[in-house]
C-alpha positions in Angstrom: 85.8 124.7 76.2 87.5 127.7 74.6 91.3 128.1 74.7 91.3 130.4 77.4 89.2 128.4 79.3 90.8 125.0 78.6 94.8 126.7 79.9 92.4 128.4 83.1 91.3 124.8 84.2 95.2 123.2 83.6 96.8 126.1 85.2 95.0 124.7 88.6 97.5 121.9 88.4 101.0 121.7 87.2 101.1 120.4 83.6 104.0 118.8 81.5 103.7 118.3 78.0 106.5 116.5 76.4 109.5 116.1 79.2 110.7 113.4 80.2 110.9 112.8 83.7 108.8 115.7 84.5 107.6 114.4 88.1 110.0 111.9 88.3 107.4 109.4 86.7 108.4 105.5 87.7 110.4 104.1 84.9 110.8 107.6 82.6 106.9 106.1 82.3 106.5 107.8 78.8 109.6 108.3 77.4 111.3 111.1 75.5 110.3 113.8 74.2 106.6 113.6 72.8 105.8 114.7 68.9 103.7 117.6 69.3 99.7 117.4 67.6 98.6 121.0 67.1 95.7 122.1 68.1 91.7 121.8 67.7 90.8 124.2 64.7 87.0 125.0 64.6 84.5 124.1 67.6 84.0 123.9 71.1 87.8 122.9 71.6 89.1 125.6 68.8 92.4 126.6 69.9 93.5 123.9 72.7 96.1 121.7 72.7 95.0 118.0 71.5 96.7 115.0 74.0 96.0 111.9 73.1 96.9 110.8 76.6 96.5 112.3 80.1 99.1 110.8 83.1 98.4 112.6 86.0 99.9 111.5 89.4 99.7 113.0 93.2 96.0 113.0 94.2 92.9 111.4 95.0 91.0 109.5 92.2 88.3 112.1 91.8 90.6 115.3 91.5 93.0 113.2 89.2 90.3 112.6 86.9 89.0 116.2 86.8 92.9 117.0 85.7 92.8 114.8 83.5 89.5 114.9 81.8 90.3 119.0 81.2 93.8 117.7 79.7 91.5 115.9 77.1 89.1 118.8 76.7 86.5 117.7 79.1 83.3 115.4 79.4 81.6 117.3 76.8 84.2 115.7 73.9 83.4 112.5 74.6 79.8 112.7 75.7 77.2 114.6 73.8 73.7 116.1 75.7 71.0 113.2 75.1 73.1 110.3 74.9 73.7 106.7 77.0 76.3 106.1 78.9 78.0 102.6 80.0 80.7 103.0 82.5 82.3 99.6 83.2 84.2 99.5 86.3 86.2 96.2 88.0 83.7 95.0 90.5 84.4 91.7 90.2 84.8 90.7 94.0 83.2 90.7 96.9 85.6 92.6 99.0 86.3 95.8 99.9 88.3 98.8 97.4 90.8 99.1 100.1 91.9 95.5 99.1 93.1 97.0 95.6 90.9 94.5 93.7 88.0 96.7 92.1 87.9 100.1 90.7 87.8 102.8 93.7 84.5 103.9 94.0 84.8 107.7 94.3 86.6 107.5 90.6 83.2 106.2 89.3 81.2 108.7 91.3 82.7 111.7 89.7 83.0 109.9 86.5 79.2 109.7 86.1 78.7 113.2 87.5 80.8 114.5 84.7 78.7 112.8 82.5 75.6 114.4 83.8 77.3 117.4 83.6 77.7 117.0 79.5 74.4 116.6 79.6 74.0 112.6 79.3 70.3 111.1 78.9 71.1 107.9 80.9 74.8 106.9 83.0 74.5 102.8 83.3 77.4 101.1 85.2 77.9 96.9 85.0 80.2 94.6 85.4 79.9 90.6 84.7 81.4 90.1 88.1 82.9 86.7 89.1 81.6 86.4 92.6 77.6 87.5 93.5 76.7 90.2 91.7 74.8 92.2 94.0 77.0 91.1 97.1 80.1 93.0 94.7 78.2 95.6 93.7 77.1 96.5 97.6 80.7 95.6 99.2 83.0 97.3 96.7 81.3 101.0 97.0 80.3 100.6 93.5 76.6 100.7 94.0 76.8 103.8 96.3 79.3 105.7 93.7 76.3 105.1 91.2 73.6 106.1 93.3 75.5 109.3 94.3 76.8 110.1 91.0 73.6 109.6 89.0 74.3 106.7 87.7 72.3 103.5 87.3 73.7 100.4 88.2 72.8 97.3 85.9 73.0 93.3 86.8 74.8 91.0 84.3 74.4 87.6 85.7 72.3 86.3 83.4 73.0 85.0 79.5 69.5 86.9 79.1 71.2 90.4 78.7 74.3 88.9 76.0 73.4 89.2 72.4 75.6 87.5 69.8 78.1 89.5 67.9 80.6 88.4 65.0 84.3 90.1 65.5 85.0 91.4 62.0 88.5 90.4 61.3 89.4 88.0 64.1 91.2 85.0 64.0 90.3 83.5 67.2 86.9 85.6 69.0 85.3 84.7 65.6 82.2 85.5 67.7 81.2 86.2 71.0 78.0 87.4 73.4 78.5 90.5 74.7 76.3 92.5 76.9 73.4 94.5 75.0 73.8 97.7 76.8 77.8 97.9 75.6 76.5 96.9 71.8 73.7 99.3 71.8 75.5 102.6 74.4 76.7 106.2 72.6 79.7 105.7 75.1 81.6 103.3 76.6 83.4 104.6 79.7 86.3 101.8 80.4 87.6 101.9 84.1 90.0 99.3 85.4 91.9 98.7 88.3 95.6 98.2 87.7 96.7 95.4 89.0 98.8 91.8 89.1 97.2 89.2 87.4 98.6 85.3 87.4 97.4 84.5 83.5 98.6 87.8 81.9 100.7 89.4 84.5 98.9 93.3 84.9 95.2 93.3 83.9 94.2 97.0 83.0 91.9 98.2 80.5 91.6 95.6 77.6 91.6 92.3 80.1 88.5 94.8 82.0 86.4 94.4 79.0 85.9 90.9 79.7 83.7 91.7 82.4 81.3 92.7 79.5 81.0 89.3 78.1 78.9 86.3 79.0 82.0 83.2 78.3 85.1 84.0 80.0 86.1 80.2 79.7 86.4 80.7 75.9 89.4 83.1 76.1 90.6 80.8 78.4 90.8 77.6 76.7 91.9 79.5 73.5 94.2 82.1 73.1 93.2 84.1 76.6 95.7 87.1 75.5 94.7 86.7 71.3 91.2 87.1 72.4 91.7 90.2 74.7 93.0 91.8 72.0 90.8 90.8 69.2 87.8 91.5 71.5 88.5 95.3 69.8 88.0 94.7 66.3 84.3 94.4 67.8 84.2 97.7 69.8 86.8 99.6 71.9 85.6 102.2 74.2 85.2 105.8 73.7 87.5 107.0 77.1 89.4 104.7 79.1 90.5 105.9 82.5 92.7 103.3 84.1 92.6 103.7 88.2 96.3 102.8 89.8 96.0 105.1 92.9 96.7 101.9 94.7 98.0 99.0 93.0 98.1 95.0 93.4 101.7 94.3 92.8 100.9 90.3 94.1 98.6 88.0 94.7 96.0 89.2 91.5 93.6 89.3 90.8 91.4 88.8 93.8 94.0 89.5 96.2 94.2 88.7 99.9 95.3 89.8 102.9 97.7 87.4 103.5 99.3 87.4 99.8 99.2 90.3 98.0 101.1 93.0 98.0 100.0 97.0 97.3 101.5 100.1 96.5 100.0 103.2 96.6 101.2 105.0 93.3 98.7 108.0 93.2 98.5 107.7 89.7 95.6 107.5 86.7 95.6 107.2 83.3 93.2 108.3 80.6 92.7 108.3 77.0 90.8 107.6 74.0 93.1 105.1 73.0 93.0 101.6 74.8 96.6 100.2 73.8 98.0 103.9 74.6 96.5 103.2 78.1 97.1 99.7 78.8 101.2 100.5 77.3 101.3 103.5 79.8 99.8 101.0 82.7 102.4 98.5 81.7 104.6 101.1 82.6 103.6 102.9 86.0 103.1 99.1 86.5 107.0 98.2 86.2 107.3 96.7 83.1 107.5 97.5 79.3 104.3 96.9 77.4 106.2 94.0 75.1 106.1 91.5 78.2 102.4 92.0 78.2 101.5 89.8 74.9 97.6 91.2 74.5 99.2 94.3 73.9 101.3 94.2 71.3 98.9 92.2 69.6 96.3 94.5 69.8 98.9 97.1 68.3 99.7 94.4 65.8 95.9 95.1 64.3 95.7 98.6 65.0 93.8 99.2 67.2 95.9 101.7 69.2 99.4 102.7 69.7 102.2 101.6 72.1 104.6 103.7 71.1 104.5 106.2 74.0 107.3 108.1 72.7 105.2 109.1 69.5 102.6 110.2 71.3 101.1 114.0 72.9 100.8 113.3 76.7 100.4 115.9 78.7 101.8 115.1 82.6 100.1 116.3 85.2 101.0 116.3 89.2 98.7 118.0 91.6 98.0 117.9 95.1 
């Protein structure tokens, strides 16, 4: 994507780069004004701005995503023609995306299209979920989004699929089984649900990756938010796109009809970096990223920034 091309696809929505407020964003969500990156220099993205983060609000989960993918320069920089793709959505739960439990279908849908269109070999989605597998793939839309969107999905129920993995660098997730399609993928597409959750208050994009692991009751029983965070010195993922059109305020993270409360925000957030994303969802969430412990640890090693105010974000409302 050229220059011209790249402010052609932005000009279909209205862009903000850098103002604070811009779309009277919950919170001032990212701050002041935002240090400004330059631009690509050689390459299919020669001339375009570089964001490292895309906040677009006022739309349906599909068109916010195509905003916000053109913010970051498109499919084609993060997937490459011949490569395999793992997209790992929130299905944990048997119930229906309405409840505001699991990752809205349509986002997945257009998120493997997109990856076709940038010319990946193979689009697998999974998810270790926590009720029956195939029941939550069927009842939360996910296994239709794939089918539609040319995707594959892929079970994880069994220990079978988990290979081993040391965690360079980690002082609690010494080691831990992880899924072999995550271990062995090009990409790893990370797409949570934003939502409450009693043991860490939000769960967004780093608590999602433990649906790609075999022994939840480890983090548990030994530093749940340590391990979250340390789970990255192992592998964070190449695009995370955090879905919080509507959000679980209550009642996380399975929710119910009789104790949770939702609000529909209209709002997604995607980028590279996985502490950018889960600070920003802290945010559009209602709190500061500091009350959610895994993430300033997981800044702590370096794996990311929270500082929102140092980073390029470009803002985005359409609709």
């Amino acid at each position: 994507m050229n220059r011209r091309d790249f402010l052609r696809e932005l000009g279909r929505y209205g862009v903000a780069a850098g103002a604070a407020g811009a779309f009277g964003w919950p919170l001032r969500l990212f701050g002041q004004e935002n240090s400004r990156r330059g631009s690509a220099g050689t390459g299919q993205n020669a001339g375009q701005e570089m964001y490292d983060l895309a906040a677009v609000m006022g739309g349906e989960p599909p068109a916010m995503f195509d905003a916000g993918i053109a913010a970051l320069g498109g499919m084609k920089s993060f997937v490459r023609p011949g490569q395999t793709v793992v997209i790992k959505p929130n299905a944990s739960w048997n119930v229906s995306p309405d409840r505001g439990a699991t990752t809205t279908p349509s986002l997945i849908r257009r998120i493997a299209e997109h990856c076709r269109d940038a010319g990946a070999a193979k689009v697998y989605i999974l998810d270790h979920t926590i009720d029956n597998w195939k029941l939550a793939y069927a009842t939360t839309g996910i296994e239709g989004a794939a089918k539609t969107g040319g995707g594959q999905i892929v079970p994880a129920n069994s220990k079978g699929y988990y290979q081993e993995a040391a965690v360079p660098g980690a002082r609690s997730l010494k080691k831990v089984l992880v899924h072999e399609l995550i271990l062995e993928a090009d990409v790893v597409i990370n797409v949570p649900i934003l939502k409450h959750h009693g043991s860490t208050l939000i769960t967004s994009a780093m608590k999602n990756l433990m649906g790609v692991i075999w022994d939840r009751s480890f983090y548990h029983s030994t530093d749940l938010h340590r391990c979250i965070a340390e789970f990255g010195l192992l592998r964070t993922p190449t695009l995370n796109v955090v879905d919080a059109h509507t959000v679980m305020m209550s009642g996380g993270p399975r929710g119910s009809s009789y104790r949770s409360s939702l609000t529909v925000k209209k709002m997604q957030i995607l980028s590279p970096d996985i502490v950018a994303a889960d600070a920003a969802a802290a945010k559009t969430w209602g709190i500061e990223p500091e009350k959610v412990r895994y993430i300033g640890q997981a800044d702590e090693l370096r794996l990311g920034n929270m500082d929102l105010d140092r980073l390029r974000i470009a803002r985005i409302r359409i609709g």
